[in-house]
C-alpha positions in Angstrom: 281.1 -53.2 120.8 278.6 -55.2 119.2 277.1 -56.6 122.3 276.3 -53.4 123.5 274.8 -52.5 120.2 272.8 -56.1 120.7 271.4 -54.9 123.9 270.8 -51.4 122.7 268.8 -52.9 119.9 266.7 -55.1 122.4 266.1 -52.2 124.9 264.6 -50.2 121.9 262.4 -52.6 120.8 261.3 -52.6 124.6 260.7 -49.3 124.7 258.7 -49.5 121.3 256.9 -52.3 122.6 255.8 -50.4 125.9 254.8 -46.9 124.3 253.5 -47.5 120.8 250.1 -49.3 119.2 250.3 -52.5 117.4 250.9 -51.4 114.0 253.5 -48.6 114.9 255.3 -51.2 117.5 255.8 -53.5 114.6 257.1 -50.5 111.7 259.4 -50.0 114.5 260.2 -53.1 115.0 261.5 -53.7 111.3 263.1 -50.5 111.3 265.2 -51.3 114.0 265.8 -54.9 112.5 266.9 -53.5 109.3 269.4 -51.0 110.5 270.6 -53.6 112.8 271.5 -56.0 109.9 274.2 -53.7 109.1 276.0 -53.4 112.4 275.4 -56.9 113.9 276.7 -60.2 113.4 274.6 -62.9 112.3 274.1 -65.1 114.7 273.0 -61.5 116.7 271.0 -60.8 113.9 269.2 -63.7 114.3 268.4 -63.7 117.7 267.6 -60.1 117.6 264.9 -61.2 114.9 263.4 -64.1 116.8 263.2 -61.6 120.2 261.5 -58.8 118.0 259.3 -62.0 116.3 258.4 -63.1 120.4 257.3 -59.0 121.1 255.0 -59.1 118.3 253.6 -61.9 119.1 253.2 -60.5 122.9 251.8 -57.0 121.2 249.3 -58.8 119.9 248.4 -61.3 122.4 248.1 -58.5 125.1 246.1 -56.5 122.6 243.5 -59.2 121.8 242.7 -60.1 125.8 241.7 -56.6 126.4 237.7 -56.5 127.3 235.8 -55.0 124.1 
């Protein structure tokens, strides 16, 4: 059961990632992380926080390499 809320997790964070602007994507982000903390094990936990850590990162990369 907990895998599948791992993925679930990830594939909203995708989503998020895909439809929202920078600053929303990351409220998102931590919203997600914190209800997850609750219903996933740590070691998911963790690795759920370092996959939300790389879409930020890709958020704002992507954002920044736009043409002004």
């Amino acid at each position: 059961m907990n895998e599948v809320l791992f993925v679930a997790c990830k594939e909203l964070i995708d989503d998020a990632k895909l439809g929202c602007a920078d600053l929303v994507f990351k409220e998102i982000c931590l919203e997600i992380l914190a209800r997850a903390k609750n219903v996933l094990t740590e070691d998911q936990f963790r690795q759920l926080t370092q996959y939300a850590a790389e879409r930020m990162k890709e958020k704002s990369l992507s954002e920044a390499e736009l043409p002004i």
